[in-house]
PyMOL Python script that loads the backbone (N, CA, C, O; Angstrom):
from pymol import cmd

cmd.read_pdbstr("""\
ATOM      1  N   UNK A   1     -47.202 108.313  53.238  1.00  0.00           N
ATOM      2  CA  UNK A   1     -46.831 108.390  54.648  1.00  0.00           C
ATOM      3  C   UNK A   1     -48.001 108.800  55.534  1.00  0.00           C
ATOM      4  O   UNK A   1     -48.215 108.349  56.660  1.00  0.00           O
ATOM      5  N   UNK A   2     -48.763 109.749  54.865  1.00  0.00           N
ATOM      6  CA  UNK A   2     -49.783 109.693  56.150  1.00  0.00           C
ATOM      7  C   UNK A   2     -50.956 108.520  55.900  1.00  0.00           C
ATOM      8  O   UNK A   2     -51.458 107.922  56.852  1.00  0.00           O
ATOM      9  N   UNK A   3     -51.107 108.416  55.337  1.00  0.00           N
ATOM     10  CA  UNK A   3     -51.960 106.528  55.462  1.00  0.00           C
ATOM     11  C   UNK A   3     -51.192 105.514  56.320  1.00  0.00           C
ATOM     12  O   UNK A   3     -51.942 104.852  57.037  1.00  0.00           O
ATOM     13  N   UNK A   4     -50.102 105.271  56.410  1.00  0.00           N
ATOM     14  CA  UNK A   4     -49.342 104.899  57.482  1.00  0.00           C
ATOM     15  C   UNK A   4     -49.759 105.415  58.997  1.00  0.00           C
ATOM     16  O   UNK A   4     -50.396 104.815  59.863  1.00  0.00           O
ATOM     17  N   UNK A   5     -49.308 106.442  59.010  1.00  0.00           N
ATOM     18  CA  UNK A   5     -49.552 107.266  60.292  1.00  0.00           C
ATOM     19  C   UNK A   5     -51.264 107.135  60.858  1.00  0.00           C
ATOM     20  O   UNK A   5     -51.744 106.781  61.935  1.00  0.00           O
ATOM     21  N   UNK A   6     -51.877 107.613  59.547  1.00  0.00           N
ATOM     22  CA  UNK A   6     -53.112 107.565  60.282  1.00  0.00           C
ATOM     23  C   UNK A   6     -53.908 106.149  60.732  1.00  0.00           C
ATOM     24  O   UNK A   6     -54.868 106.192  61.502  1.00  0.00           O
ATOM     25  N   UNK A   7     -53.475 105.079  60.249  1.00  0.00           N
ATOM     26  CA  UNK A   7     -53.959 103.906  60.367  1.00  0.00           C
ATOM     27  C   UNK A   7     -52.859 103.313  62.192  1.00  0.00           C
ATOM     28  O   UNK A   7     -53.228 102.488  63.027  1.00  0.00           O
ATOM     29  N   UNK A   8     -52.142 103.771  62.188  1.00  0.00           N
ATOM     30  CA  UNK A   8     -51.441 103.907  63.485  1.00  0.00           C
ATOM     31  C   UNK A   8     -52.078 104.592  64.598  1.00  0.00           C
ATOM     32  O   UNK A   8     -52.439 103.952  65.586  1.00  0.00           O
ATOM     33  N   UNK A   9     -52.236 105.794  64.512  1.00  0.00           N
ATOM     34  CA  UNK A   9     -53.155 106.796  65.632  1.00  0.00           C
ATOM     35  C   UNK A   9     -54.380 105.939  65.123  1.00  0.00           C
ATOM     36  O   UNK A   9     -54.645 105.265  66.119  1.00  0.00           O
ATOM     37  N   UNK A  10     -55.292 105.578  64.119  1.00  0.00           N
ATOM     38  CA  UNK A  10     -56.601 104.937  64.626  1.00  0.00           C
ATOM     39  C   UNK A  10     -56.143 103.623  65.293  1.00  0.00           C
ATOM     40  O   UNK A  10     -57.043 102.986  65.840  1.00  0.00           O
ATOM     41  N   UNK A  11     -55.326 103.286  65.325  1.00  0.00           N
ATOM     42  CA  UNK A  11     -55.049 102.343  66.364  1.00  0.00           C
ATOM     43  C   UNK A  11     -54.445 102.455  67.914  1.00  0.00           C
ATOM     44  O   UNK A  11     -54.425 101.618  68.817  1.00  0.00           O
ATOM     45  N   UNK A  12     -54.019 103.668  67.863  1.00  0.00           N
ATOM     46  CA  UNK A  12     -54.222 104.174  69.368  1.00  0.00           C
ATOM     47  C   UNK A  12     -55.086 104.464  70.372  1.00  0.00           C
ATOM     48  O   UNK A  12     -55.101 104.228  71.580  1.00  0.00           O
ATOM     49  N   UNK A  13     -56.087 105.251  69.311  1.00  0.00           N
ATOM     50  CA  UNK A  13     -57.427 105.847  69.430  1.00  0.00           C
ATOM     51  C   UNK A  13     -57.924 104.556  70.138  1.00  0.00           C
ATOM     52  O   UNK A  13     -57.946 104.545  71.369  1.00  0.00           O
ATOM     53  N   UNK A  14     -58.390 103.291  69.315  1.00  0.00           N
ATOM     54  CA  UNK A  14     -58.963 102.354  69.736  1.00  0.00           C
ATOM     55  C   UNK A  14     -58.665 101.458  70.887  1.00  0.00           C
ATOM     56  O   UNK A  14     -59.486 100.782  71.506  1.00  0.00           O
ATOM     57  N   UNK A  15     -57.268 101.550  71.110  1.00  0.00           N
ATOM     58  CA  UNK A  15     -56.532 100.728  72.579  1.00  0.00           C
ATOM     59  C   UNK A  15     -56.850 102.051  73.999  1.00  0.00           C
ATOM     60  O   UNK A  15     -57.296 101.813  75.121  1.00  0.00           O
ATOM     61  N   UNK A  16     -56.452 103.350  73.444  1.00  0.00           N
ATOM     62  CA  UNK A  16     -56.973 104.168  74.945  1.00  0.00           C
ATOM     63  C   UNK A  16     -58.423 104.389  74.922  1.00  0.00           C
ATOM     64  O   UNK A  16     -58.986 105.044  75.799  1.00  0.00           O
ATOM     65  N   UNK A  17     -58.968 103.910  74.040  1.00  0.00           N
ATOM     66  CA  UNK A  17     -60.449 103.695  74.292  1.00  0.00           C
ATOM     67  C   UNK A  17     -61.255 102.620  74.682  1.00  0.00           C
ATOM     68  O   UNK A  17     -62.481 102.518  74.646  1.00  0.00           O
ATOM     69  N   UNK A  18     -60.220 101.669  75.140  1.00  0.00           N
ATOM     70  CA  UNK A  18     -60.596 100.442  75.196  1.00  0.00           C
ATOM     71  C   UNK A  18     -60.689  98.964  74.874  1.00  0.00           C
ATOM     72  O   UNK A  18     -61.219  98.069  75.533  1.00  0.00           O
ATOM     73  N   UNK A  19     -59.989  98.903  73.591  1.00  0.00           N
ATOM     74  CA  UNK A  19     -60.244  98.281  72.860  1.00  0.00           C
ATOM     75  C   UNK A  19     -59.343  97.161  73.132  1.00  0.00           C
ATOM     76  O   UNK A  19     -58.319  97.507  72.543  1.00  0.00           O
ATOM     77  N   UNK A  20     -59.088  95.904  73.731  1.00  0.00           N
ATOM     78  CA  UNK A  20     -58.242  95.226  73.964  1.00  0.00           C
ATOM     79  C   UNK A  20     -57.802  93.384  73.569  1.00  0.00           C
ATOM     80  O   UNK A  20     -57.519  92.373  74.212  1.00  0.00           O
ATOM     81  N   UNK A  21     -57.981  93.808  72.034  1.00  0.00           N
ATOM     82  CA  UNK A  21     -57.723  92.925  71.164  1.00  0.00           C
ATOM     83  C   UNK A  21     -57.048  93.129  70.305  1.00  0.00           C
ATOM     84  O   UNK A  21     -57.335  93.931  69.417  1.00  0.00           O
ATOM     85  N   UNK A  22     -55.983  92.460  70.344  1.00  0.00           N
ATOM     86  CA  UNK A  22     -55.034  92.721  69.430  1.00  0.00           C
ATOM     87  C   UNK A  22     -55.649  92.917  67.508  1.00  0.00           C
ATOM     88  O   UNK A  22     -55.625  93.835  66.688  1.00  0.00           O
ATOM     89  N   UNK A  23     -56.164  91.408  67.516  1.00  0.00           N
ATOM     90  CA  UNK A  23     -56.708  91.487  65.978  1.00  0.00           C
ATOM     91  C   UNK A  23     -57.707  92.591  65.415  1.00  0.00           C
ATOM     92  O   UNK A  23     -57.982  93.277  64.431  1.00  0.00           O
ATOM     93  N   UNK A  24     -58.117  92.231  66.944  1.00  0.00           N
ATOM     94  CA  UNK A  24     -59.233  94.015  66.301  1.00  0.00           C
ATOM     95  C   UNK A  24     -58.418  95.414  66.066  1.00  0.00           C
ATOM     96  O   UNK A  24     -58.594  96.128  65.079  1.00  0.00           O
ATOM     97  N   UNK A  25     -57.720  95.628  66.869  1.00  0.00           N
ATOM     98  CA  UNK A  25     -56.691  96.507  66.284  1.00  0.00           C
ATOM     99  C   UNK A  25     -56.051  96.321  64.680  1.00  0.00           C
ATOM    100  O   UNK A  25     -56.066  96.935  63.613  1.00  0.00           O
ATOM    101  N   UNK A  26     -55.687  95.508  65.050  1.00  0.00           N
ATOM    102  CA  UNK A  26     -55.005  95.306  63.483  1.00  0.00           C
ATOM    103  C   UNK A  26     -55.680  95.527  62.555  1.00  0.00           C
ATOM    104  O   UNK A  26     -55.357  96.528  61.915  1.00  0.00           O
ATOM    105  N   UNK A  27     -56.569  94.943  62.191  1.00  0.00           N
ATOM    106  CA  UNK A  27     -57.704  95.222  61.253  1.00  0.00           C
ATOM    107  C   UNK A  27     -58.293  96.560  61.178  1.00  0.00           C
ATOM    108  O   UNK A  27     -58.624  97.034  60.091  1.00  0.00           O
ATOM    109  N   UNK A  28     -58.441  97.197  62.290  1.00  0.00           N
ATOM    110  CA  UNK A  28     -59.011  98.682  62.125  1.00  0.00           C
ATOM    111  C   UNK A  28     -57.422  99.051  61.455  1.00  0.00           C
ATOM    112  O   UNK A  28     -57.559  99.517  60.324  1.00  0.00           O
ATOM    113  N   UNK A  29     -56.564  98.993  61.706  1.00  0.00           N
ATOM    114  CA  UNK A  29     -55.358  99.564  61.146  1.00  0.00           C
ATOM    115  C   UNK A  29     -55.424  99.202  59.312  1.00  0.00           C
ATOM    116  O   UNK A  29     -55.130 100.061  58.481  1.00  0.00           O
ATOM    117  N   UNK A  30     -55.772  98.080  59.019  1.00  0.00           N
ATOM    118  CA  UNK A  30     -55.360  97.343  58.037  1.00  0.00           C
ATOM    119  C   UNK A  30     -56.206  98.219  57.521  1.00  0.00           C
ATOM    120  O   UNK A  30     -55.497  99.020  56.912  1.00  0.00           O
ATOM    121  N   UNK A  31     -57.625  98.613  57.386  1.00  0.00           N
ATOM    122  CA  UNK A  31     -58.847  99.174  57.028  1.00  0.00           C
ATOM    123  C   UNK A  31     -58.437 100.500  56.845  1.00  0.00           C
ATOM    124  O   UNK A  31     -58.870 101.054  55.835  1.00  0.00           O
ATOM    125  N   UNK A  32     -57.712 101.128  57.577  1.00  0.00           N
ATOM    126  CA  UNK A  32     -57.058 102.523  57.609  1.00  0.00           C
ATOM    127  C   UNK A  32     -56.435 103.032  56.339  1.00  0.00           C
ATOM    128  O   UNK A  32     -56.617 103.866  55.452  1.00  0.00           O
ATOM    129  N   UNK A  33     -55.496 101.965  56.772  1.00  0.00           N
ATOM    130  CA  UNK A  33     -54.705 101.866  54.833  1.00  0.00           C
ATOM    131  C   UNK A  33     -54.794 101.153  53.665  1.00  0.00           C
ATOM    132  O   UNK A  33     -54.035 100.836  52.749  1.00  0.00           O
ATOM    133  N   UNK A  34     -56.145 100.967  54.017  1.00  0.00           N
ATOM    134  CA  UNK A  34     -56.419 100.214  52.697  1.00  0.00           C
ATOM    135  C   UNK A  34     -55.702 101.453  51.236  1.00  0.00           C
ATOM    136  O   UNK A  34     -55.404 102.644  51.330  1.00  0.00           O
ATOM    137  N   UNK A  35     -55.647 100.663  50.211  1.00  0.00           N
ATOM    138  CA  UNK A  35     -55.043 101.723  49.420  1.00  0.00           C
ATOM    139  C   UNK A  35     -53.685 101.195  48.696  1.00  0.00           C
ATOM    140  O   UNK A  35     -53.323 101.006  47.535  1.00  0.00           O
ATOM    141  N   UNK A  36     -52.913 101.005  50.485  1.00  0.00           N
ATOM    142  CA  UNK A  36     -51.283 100.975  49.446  1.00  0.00           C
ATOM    143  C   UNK A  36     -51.212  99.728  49.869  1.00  0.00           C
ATOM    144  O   UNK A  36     -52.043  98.939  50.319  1.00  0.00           O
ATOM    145  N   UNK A  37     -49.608  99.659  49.560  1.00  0.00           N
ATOM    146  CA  UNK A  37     -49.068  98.137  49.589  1.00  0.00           C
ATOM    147  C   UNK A  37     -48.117  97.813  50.839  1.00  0.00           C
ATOM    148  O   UNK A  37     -46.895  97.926  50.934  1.00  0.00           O
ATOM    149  N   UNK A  38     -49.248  97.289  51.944  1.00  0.00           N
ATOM    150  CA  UNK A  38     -49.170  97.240  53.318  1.00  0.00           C
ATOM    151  C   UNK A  38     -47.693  95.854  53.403  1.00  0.00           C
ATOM    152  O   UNK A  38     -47.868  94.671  53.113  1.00  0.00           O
ATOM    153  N   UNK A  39     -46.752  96.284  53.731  1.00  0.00           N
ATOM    154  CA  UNK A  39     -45.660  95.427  54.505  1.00  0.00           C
ATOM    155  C   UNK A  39     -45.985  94.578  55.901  1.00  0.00           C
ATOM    156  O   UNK A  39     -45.645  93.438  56.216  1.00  0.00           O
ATOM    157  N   UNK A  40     -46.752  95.545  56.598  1.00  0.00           N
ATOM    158  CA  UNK A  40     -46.736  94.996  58.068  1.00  0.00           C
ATOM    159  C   UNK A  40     -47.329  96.024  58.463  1.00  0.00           C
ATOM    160  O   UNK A  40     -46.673  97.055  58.309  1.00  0.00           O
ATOM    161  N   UNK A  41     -48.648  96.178  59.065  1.00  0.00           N
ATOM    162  CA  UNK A  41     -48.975  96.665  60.277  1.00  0.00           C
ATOM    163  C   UNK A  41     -49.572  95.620  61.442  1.00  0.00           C
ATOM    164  O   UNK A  41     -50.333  94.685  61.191  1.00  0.00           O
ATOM    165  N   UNK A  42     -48.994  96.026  62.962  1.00  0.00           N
ATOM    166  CA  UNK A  42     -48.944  94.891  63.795  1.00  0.00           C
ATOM    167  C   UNK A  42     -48.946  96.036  65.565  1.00  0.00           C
ATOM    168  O   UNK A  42     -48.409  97.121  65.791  1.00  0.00           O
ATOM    169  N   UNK A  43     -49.778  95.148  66.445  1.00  0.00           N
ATOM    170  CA  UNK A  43     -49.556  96.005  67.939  1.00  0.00           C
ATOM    171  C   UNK A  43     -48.801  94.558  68.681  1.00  0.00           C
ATOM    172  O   UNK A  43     -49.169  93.385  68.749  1.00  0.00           O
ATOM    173  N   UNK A  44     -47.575  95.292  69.180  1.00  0.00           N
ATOM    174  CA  UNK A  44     -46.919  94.383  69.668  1.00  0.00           C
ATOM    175  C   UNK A  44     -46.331  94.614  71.143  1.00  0.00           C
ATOM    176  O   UNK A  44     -46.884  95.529  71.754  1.00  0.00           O
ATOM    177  N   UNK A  45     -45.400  94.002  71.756  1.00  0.00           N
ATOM    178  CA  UNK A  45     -44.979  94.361  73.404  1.00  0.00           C
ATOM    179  C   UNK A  45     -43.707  94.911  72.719  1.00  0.00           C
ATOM    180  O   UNK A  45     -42.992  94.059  72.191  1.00  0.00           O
ATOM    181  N   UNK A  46     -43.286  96.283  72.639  1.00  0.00           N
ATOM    182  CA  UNK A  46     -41.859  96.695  72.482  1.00  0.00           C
ATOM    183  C   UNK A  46     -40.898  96.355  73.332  1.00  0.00           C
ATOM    184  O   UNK A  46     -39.924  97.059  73.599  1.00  0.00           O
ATOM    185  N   UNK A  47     -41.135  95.286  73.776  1.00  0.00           N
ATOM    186  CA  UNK A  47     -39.920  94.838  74.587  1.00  0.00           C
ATOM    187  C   UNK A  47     -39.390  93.453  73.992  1.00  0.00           C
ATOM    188  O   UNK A  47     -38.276  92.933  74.059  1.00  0.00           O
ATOM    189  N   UNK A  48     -40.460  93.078  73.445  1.00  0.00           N
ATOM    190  CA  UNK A  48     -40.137  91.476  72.519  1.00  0.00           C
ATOM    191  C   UNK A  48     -40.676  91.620  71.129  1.00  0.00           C
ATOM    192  O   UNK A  48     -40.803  90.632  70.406  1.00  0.00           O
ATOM    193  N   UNK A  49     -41.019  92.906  70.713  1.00  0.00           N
ATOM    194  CA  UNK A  49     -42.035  92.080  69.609  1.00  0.00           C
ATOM    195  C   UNK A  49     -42.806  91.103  69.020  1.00  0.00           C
ATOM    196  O   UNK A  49     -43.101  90.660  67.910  1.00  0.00           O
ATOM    197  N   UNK A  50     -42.965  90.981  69.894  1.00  0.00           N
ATOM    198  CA  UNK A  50     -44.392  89.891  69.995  1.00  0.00           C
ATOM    199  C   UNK A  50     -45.475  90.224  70.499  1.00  0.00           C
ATOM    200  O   UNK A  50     -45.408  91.003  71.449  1.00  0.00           O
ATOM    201  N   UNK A  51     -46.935  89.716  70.007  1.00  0.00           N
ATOM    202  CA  UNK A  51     -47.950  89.824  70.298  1.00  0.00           C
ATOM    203  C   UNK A  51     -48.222  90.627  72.018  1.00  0.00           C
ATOM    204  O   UNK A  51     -47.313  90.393  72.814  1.00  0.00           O
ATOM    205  N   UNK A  52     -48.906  91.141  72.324  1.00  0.00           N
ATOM    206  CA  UNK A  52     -48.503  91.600  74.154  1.00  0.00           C
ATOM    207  C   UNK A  52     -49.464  90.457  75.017  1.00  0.00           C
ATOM    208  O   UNK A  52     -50.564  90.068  74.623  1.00  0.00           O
ATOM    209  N   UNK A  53     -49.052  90.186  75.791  1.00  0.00           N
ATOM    210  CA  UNK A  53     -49.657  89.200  76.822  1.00  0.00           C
ATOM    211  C   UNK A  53     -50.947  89.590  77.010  1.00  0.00           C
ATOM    212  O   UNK A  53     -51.925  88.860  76.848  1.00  0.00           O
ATOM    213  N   UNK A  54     -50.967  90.856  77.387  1.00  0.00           N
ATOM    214  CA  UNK A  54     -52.357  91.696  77.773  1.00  0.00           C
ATOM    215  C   UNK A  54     -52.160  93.039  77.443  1.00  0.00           C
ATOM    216  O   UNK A  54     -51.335  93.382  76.596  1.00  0.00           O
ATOM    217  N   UNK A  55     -52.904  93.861  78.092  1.00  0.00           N
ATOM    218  CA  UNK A  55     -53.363  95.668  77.692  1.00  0.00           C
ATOM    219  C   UNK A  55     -52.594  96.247  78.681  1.00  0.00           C
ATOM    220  O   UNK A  55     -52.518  97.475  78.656  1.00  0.00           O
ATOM    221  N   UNK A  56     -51.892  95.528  79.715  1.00  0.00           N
ATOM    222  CA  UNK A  56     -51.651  96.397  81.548  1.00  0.00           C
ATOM    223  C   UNK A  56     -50.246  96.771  81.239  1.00  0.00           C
ATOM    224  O   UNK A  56     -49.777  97.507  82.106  1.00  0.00           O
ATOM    225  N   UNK A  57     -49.484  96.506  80.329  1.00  0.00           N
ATOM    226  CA  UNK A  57     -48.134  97.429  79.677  1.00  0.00           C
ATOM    227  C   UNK A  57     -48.255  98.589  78.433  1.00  0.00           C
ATOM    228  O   UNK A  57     -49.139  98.761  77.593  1.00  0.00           O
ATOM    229  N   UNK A  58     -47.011  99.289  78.682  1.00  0.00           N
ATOM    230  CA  UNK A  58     -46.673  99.934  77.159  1.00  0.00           C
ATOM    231  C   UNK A  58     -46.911  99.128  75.941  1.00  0.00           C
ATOM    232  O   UNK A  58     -47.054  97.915  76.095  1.00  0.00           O
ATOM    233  N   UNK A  59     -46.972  99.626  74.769  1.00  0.00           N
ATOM    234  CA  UNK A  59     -47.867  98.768  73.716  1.00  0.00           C
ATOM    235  C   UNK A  59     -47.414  99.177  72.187  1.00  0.00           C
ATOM    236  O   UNK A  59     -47.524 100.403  72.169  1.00  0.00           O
ATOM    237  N   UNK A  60     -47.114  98.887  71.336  1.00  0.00           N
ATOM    238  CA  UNK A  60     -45.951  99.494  70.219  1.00  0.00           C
ATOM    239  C   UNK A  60     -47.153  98.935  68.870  1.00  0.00           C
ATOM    240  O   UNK A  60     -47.377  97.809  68.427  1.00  0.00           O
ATOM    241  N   UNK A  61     -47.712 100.232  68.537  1.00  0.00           N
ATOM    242  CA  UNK A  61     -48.192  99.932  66.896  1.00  0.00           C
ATOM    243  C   UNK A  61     -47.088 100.312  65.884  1.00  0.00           C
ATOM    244  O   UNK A  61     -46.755 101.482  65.696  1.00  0.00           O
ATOM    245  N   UNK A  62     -46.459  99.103  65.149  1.00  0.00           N
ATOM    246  CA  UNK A  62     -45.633  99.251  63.966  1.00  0.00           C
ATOM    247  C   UNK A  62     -46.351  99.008  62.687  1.00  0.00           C
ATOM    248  O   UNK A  62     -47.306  98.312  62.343  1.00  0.00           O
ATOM    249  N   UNK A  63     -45.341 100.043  61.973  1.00  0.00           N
ATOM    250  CA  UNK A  63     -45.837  99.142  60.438  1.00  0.00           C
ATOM    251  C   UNK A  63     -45.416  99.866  59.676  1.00  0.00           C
ATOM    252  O   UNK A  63     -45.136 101.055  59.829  1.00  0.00           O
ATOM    253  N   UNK A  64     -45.311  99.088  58.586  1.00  0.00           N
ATOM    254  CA  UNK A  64     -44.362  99.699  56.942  1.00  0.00           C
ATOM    255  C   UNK A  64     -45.030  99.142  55.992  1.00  0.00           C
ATOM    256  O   UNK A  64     -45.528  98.017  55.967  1.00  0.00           O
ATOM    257  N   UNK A  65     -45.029 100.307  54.870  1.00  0.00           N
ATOM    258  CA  UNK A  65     -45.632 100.145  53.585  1.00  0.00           C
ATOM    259  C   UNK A  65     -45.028 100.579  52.811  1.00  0.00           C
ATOM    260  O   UNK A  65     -44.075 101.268  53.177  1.00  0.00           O
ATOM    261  N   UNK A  66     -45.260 100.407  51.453  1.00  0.00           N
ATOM    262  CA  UNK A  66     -44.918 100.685  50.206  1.00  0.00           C
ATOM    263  C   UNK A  66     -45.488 101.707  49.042  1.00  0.00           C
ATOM    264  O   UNK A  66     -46.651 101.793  48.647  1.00  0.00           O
ATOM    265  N   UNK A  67     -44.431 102.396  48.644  1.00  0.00           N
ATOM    266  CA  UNK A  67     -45.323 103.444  48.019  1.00  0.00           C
ATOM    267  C   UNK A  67     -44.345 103.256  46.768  1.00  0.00           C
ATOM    268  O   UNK A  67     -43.228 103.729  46.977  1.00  0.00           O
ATOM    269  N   UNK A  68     -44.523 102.665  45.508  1.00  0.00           N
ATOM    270  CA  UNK A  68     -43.436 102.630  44.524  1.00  0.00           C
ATOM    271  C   UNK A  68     -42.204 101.611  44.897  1.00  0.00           C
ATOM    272  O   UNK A  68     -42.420 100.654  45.640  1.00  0.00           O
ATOM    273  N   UNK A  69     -41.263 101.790  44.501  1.00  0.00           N
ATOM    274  CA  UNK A  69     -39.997 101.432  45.130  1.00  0.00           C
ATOM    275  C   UNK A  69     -39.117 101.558  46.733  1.00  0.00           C
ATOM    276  O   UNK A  69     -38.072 101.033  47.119  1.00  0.00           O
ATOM    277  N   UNK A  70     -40.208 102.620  47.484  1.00  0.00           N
ATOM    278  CA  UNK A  70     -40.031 103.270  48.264  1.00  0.00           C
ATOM    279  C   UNK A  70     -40.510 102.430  49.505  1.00  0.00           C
ATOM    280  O   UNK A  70     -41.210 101.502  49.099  1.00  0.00           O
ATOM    281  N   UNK A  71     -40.351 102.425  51.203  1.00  0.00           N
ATOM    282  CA  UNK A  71     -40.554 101.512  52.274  1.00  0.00           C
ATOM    283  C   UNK A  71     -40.715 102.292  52.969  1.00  0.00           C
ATOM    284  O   UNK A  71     -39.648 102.790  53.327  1.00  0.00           O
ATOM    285  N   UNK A  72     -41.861 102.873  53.564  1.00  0.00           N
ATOM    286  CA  UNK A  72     -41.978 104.147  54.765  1.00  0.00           C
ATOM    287  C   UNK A  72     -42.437 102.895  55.659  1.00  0.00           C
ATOM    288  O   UNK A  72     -43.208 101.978  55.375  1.00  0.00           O
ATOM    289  N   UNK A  73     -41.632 103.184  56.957  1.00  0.00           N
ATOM    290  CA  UNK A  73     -41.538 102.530  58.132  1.00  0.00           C
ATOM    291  C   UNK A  73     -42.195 104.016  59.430  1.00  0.00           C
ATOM    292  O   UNK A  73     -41.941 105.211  59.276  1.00  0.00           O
ATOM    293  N   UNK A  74     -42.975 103.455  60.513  1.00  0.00           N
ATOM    294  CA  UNK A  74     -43.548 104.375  61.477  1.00  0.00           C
ATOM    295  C   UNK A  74     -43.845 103.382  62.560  1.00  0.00           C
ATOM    296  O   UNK A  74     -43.895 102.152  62.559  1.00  0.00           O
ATOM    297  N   UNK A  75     -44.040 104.360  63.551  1.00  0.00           N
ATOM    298  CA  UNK A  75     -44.544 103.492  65.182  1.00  0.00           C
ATOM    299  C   UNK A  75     -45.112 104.517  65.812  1.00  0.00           C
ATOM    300  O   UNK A  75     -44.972 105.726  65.631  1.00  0.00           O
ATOM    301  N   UNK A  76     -45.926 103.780  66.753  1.00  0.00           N
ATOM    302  CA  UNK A  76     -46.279 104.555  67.711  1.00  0.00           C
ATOM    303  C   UNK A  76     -46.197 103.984  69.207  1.00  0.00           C
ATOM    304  O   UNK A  76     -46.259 102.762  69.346  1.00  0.00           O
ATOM    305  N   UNK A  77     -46.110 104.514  69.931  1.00  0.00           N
ATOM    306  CA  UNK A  77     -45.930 103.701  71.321  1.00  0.00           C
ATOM    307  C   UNK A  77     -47.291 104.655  72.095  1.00  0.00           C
ATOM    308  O   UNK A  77     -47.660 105.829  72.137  1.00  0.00           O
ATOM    309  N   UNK A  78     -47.666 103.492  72.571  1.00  0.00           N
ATOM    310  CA  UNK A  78     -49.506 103.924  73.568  1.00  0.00           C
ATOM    311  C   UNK A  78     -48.618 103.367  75.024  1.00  0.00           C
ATOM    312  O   UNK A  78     -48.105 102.261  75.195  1.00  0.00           O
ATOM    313  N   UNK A  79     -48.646 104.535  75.957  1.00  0.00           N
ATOM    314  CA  UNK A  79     -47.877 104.405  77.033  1.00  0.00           C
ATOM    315  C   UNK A  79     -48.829 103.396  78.027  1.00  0.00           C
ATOM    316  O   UNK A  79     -50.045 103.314  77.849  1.00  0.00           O
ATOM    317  N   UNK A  80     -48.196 102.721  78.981  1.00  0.00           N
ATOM    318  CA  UNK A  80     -49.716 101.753  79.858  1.00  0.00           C
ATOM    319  C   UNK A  80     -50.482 102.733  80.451  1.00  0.00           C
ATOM    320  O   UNK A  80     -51.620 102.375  80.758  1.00  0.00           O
ATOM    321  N   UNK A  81     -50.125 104.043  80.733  1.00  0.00           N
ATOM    322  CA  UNK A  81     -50.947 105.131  81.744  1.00  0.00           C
ATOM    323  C   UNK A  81     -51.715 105.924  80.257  1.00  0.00           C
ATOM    324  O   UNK A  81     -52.651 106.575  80.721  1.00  0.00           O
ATOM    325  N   UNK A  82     -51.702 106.015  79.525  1.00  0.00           N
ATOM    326  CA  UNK A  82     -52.804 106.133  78.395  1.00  0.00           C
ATOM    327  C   UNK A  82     -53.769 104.831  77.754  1.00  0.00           C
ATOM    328  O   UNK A  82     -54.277 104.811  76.633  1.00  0.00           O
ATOM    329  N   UNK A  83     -53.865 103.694  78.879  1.00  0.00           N
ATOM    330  CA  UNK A  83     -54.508 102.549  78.017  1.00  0.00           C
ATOM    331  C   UNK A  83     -55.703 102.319  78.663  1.00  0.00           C
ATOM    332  O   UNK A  83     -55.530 101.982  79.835  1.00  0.00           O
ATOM    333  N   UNK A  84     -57.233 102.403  78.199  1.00  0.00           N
ATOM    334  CA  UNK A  84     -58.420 102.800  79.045  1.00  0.00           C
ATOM    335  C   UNK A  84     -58.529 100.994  79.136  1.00  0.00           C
ATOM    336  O   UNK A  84     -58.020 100.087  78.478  1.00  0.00           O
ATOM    337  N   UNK A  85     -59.420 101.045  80.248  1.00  0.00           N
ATOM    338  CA  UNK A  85     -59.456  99.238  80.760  1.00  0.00           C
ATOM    339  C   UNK A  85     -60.716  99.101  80.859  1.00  0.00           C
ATOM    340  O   UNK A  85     -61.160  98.068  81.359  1.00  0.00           O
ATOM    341  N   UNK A  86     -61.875 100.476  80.244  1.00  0.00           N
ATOM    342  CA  UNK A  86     -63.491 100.524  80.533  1.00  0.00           C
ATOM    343  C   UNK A  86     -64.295  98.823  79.376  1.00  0.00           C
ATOM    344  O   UNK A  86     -65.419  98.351  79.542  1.00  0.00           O
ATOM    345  N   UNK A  87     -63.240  98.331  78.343  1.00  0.00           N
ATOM    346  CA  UNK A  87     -64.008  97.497  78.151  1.00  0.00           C
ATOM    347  C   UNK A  87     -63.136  95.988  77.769  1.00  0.00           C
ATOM    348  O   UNK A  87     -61.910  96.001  77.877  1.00  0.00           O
ATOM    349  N   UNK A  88     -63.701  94.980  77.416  1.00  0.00           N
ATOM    350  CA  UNK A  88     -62.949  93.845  77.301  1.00  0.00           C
ATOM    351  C   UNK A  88     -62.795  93.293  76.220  1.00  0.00           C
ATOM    352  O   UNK A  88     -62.113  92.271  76.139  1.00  0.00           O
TER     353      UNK A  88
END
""", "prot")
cmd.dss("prot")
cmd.show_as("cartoon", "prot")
cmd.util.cbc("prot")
cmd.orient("prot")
């Protein structure tokens, strides 16, 4: 569970810092947890789950992994007034 988590906050880290690519997110996430047996980690629009149009909304890092038999599910939501716009 915290390889989950932490591969989530480094993906927060990287969107209020700027970072406004989805895949690049992902991948720093994916890189996070390297290790276990990744289900899904993904930054999406929590209003559709889907990919987000852009960075200028709320912003939902999900994802679930596997530890054994076991499915730990986590999120994080990066509010739009925490999302830095210093780069592209």
């Amino acid at each position: 569970a915290p390889t989950l988590h932490k591969a989530l906050r480094a993906g927060e880290e990287a969107i209020t810092h700027g970072v406004e690519h989805v895949e690049a997110v992902e991948k720093l996430m994916h890189r996070m947890a390297a290790g276990v047996d990744i289900d899904y980690l993904a930054l999406v629009d929590p209003a559709t789950f889907l990919p987000p149009a852009d960075f200028h909304r709320d912003l939902l890092l999900a994802g679930a992994v596997r530890l054994g038999k076991t499915r730990l599910i986590d999120n994080v939501l990066v509010p739009k007034a925490a999302i830095s716009h210093s780069h592209v």
